[in-house]
N, C-alpha and C positions, 0 to 999 in steps of 0.2 A: 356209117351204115344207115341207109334210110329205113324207115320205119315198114317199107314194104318187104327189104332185104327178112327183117327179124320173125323168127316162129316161136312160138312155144317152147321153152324150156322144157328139157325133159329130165327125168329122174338121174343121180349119179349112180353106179353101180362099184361098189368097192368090194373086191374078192377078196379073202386072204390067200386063195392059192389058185393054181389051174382048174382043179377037180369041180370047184363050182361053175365052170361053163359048162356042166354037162347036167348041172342036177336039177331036179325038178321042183320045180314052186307050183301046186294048185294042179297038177297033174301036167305040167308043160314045162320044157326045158327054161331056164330062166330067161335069158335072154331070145328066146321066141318070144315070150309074155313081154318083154320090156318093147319089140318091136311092136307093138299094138299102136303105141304114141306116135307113131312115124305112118306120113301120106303114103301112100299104097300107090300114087298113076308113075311111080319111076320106078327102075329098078334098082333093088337095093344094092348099096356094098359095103364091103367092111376095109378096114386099114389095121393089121395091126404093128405098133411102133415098136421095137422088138432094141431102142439102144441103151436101156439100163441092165439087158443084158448082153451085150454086144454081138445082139442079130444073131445069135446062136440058132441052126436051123431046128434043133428040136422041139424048141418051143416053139418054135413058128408051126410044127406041125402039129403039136397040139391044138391052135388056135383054127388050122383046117380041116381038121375033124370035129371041134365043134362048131364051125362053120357050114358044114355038109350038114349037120344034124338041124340046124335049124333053115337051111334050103336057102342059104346065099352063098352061091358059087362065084360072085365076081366080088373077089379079096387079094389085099395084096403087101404082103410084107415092104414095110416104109424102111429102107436102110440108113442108116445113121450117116451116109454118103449127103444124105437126103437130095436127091439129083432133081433132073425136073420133071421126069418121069412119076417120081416120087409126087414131088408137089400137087401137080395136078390131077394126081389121083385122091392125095389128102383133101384136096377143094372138094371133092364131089362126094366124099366117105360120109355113110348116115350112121353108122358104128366105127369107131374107134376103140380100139384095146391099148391100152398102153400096158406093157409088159412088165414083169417083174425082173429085181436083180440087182443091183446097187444104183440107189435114191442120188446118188451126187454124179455119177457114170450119165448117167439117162437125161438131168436135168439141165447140167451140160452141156451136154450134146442138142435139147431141144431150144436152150437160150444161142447157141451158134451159131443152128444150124437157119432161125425161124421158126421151128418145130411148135415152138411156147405160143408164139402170137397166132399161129392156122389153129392150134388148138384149140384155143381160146374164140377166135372166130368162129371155126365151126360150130362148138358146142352153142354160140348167142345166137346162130342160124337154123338152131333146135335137132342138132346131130346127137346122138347118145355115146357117153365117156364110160367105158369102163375099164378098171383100175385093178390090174392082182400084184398082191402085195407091195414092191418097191412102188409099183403105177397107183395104187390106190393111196400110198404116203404120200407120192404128189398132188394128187388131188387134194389135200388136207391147206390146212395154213401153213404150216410148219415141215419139213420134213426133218428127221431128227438122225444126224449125223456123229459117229463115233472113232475116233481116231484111237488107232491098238496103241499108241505113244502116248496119250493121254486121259486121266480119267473125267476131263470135262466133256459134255453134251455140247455139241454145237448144234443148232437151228439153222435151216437154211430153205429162203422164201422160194415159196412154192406155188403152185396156180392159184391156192386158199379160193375156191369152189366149197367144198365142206367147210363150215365155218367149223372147226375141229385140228388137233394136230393129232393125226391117225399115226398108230402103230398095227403092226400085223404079226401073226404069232409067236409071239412072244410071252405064253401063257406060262412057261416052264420056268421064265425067269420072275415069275409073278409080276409082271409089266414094270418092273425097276426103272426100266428107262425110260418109259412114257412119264410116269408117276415124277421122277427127276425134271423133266424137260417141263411139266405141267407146273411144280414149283419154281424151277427158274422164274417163270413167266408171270408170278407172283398176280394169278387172277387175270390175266391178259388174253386166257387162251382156254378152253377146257380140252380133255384128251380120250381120245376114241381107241379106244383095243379091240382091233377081229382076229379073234382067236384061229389056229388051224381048222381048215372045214367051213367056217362061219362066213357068212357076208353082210353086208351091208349095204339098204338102198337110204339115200338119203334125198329125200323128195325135195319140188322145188318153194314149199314151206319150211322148209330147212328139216321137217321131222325125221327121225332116225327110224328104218325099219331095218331090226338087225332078222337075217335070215338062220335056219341052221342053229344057229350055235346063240346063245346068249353074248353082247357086245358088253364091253367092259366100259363105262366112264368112271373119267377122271376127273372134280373140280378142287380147285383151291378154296379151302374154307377156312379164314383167319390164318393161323400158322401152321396147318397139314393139308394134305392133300385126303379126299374124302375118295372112296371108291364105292361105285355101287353098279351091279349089274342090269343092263336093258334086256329084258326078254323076245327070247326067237319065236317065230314062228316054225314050227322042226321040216315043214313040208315032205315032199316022198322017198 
């Protein structure tokens, strides 16, 4: 990519669930405010990737009613087909949603398909990434994967954009498994928990602004894991 191709990075947006595309930071829907960073002489659109839940149409309609709320009507559900239709809408997306729903289903599908590397291009061509829950564990280093046959943690390498291995609510289980996955990694890695309700912007300083809800870190300190909470801004 030439140096003319490259923009501005822009902020990551990590959801824990749907409900935060609709909520408001500073009196303005979140993701209107996150559109601020993006050139204004085109018109916008959105993509959103809907295969870590297997393209199920009712989250996709979630995603076009918050779509309609913040007045970008050319959006378009990317299918896990990823045809070329698809593609060439992904080249042009200044918002990307990557969907929630199972972390090894979605990531799969986007090493298959190419899904991983347009990604990854877009976002270094200054397109905005936002992530609800399983989509926001991708964006992490790590995503952290559980097999009901065994009680080991497996890791499995992911875009690693947040320097972080994110979990998402999993407050009720007191983050046992982030906390797990953060000692495997014996210091290698620190661990992000966005609670239900909660989000997460993570700027292109790497700083954490947790929205909503208080974010939970996790580092490895000698031979425990240390916990301690980042505070929210509670917005409207």
């Amino acid at each position: 990519m030439s140096d003319a191709d490259r923009k501005p990075l822009q902020p990551l947006y990590l959801l824990a669930d749907s409900q935060l595309l609709f909520w408001k930071h500073r009196g303005r829907p979140l993701l209107e405010a996150a559109l601020d960073g993006l050139a204004r002489d085109t018109r916008l659109s959105a993509a959103y990737i809907g295969a870590s839940n297997g393209d199920r149409p009712e989250f996709y309609d979630i995603f076009e009613a918050a779509m309609d709320a913040i007045g970008i009507p050319d959006r378009r559900m990317i299918d896990s087909s990823f045809g070329p239709a698809d593609r060439t809408f992904l080249e042009g997306a200044q918002l990307i949603v990557l969907a929630g729903g199972d972390v090894r289903l979605g990531w799969m599908t986007f090493e298959e398909t190419g899904m991983r590397d347009l990604v990854l291009d877009r976002y270094t061509r200054g397109a905005i990434l936002v992530g609800i829950s399983a989509g926001a564990v991708q964006l992490g280093r790590y995503g952290i994967v559980e097999s009901p046959k065994s009680a080991a943690t497996e890791l499995l390498d992911v875009f690693n954009l947040v320097p972080a291995v994110v979990d998402t609510h999993d407050e009720q289980a007191d983050w046992a498994r982030l906390s797990r996955a953060i000692a495997s990694l014996d210091g290698a890695a620190t661990g992000l928990g966005i609670p239900s309700g909660g989000a997460v912007v993570v700027h292109t300083d790497n700083t954490i602004e947790p929205l909503r809800r208080p974010a939970h870190e996790f580092r490895y300190e000698g031979a425990h894991v240390a916990h301690s909470l980042l505070p929210a801004e509670a917005g409207d």
